[in-house]
RODREN-435912 format. One record per residue: residue number from 1; residue in one letter; x, y, z of N, C-alpha, C, CB in turn; chain. Coordinates in pm, whole numbers, plus 50000, padded with zeros to 5 digits. Glycine has a CB too. Layout:
[zaro NUM,A,[X,Y,Z],[X,Y,Z],[X,Y,Z],[X,Y,Z],A]
...
This chain:
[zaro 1,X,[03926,06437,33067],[03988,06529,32973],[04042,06453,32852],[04100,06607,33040],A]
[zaro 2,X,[04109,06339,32897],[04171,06251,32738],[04065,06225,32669],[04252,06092,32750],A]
[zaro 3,X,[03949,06174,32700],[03825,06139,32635],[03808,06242,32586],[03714,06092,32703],A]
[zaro 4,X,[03818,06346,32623],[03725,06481,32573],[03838,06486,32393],[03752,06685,32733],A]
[zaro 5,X,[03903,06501,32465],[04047,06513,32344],[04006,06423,32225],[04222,06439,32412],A]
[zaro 6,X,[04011,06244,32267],[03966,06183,32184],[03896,06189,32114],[03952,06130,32200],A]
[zaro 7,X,[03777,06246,32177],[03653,06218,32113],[03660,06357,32001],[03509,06211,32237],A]
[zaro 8,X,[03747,06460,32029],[03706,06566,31961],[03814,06487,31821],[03742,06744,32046],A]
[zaro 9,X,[03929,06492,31859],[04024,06406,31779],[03961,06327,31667],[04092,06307,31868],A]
[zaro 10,X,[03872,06266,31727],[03803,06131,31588],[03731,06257,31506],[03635,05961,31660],A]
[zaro 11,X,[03653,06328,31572],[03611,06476,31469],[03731,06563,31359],[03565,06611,31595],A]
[zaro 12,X,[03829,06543,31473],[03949,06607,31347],[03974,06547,31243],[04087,06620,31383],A]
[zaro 13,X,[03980,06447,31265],[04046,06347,31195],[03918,06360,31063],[04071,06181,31296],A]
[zaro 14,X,[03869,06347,31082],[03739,06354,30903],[03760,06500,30917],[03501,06289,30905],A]
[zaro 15,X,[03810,06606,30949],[03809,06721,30882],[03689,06806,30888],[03837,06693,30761],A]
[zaro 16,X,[03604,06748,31025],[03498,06815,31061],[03504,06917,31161],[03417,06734,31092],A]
[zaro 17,X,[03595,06905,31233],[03600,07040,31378],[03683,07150,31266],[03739,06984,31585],A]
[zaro 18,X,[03635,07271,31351],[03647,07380,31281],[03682,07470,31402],[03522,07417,31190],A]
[zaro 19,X,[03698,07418,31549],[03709,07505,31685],[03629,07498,31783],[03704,07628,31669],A]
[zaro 20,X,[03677,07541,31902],[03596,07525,32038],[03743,07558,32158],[03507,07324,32051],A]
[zaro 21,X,[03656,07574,32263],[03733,07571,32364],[03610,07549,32527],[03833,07726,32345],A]
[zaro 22,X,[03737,07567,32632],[03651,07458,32724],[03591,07649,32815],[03796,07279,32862],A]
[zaro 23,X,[03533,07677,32876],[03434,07752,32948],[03484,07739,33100],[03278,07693,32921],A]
[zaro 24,X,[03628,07823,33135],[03578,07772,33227],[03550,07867,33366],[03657,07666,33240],A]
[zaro 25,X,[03494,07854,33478],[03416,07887,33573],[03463,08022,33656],[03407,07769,33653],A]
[zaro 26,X,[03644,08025,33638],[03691,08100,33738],[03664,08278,33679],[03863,08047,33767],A]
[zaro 27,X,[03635,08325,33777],[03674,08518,33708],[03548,08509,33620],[03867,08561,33575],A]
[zaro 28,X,[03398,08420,33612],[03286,08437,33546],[03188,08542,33600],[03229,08316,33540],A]
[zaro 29,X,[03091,08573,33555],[03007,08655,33616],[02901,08651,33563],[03041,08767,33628],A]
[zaro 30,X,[02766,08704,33653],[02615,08671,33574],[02593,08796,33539],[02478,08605,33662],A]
[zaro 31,X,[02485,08817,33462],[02419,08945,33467],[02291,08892,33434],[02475,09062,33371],A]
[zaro 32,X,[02198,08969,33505],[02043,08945,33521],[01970,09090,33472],[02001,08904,33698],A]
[zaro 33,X,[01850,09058,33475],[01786,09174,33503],[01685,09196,33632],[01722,09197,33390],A]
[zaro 34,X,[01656,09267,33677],[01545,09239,33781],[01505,09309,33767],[01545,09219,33900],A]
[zaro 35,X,[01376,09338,33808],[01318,09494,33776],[01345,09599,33705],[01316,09555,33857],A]
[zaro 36,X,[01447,09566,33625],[01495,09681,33493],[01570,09723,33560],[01404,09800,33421],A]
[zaro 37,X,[01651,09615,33651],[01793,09692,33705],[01887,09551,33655],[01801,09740,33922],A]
[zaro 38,X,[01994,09584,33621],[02073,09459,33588],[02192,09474,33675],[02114,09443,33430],A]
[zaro 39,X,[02185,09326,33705],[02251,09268,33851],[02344,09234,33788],[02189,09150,33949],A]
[zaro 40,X,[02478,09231,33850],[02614,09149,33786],[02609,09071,33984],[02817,09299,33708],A]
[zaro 41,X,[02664,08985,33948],[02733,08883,34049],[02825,08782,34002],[02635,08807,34117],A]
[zaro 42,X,[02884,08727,34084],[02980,08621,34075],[02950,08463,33984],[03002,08594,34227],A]
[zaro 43,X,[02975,08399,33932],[02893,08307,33921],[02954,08228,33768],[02737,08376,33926],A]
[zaro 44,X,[02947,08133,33728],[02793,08064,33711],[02775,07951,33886],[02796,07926,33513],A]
[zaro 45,X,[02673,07956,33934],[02660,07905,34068],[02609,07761,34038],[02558,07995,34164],A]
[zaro 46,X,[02628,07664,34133],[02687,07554,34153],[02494,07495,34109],[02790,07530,34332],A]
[zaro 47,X,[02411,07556,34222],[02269,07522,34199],[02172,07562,34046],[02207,07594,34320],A]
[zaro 48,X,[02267,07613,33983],[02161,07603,33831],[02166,07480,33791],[02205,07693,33689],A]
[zaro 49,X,[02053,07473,33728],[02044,07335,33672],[02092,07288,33556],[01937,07304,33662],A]
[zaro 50,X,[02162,07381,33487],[02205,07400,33348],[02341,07505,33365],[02069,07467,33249],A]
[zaro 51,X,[02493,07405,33291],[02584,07503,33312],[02640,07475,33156],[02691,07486,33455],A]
[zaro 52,X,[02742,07556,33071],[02816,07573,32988],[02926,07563,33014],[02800,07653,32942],A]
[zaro 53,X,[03027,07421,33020],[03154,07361,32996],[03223,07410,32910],[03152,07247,32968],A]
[zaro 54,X,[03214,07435,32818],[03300,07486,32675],[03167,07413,32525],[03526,07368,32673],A]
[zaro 55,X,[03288,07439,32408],[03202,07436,32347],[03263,07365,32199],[03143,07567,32356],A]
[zaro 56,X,[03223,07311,32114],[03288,07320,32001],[03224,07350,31830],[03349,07200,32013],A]
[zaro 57,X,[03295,07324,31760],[03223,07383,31608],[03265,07299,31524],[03263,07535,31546],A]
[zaro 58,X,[03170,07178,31490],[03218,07131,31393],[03116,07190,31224],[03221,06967,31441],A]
[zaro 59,X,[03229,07128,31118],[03163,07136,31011],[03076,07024,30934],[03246,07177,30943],A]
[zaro 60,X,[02965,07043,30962],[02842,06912,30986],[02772,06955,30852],[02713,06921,31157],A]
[zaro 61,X,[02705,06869,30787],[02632,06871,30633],[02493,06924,30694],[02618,06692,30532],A]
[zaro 62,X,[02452,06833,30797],[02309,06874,30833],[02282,06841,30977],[02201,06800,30741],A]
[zaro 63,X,[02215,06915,31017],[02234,06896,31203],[02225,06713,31249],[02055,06998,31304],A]
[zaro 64,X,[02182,06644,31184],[02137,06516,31207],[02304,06450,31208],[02012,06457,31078],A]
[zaro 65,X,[02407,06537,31104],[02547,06469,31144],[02615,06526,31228],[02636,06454,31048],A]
[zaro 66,X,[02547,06644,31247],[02630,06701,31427],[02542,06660,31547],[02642,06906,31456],A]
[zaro 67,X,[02447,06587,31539],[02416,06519,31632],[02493,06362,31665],[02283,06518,31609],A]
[zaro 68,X,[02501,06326,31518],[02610,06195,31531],[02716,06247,31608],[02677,06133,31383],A]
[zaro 69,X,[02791,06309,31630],[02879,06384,31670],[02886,06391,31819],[02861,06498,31613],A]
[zaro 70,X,[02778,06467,31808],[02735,06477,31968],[02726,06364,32081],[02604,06523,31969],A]
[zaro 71,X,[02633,06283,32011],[02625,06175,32037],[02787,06072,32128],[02575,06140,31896],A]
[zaro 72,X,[02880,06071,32055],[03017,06012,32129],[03056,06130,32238],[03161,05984,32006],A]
[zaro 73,X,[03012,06268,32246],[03079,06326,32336],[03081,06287,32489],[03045,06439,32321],A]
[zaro 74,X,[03195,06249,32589],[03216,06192,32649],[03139,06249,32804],[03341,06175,32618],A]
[zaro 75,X,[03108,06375,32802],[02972,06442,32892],[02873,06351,32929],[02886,06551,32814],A]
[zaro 76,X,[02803,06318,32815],[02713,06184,32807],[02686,06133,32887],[02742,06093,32754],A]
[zaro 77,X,[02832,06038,32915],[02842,05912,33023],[02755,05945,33172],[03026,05887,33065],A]
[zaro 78,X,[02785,06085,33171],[02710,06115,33345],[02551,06111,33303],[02756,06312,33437],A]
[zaro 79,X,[02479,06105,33458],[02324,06067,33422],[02262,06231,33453],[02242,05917,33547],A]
[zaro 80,X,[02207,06234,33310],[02100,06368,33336],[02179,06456,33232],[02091,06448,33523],A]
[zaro 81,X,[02314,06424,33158],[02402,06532,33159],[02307,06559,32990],[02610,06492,33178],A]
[zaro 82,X,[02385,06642,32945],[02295,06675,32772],[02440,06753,32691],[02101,06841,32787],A]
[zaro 83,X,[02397,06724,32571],[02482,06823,32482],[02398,06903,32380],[02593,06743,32399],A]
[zaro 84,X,[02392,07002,32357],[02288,07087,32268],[02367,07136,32130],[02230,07233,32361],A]
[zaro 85,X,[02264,07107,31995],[02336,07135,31882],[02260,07224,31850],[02364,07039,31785],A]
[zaro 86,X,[02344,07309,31774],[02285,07440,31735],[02330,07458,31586],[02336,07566,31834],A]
[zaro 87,X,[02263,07514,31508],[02331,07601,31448],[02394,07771,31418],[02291,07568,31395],A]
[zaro 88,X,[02538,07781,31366],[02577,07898,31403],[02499,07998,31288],[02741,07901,31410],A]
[zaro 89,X,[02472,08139,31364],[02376,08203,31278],[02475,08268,31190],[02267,08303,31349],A]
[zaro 90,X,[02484,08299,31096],[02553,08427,30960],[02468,08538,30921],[02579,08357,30796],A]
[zaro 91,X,[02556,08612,30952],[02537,08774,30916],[02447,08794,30976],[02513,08829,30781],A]
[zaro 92,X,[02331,08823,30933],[02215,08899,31000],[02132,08827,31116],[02114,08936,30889],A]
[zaro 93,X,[02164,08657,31092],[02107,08594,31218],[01981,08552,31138],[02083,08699,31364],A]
[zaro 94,X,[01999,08568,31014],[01857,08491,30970],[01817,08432,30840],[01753,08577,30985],A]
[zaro 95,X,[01945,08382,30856],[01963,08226,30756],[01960,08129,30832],[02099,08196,30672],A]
């Protein structure tokens, strides 16, 4: 968790985070579809191979400096683990 802090911290500090928070697990729930019936259950479950920790938003010039970014996040360190950069969509979703 201090790492996490830190690492977001060195982002504050240049005036690049803009927000985030951490995701977390308890009182979650899925929703699926199956057959054109949509399932709610408990979850996110332990066996996906892919889960969502939290998240953050920095203000990056071009994805290549929110990958620098990414890059120190302290997730990393574990083997297999990933961080995914995105960009956030505006207004209509298609800019």
């Amino acid at each position: 968790m201090k790492q996490t802090r830190d690492w977001m911290g060195g982002i504050a500090a240049r005036n690049k985070l803009s927000g985030g928070n951490g995701l977390p697990f308890a009182d979650a729930r899925v929703v699926r579809n199956k057959n054109n019936t949509n399932i709610v259950t408990n979850g996110p479950f332990g066996e996906i191979k892919e889960t969502i920790g939290g998240y953050i938003i920095v203000k990056a010039e071009s994805v290549d400096e929110a990958v620098e970014f990414a890059k120190g996040c302290p997730v990393l360190q574990g083997d297999g683990n990933s961080v995914e950069v995105r960009k956030i969509a505006k207004g209509d979703g298609m800019h």
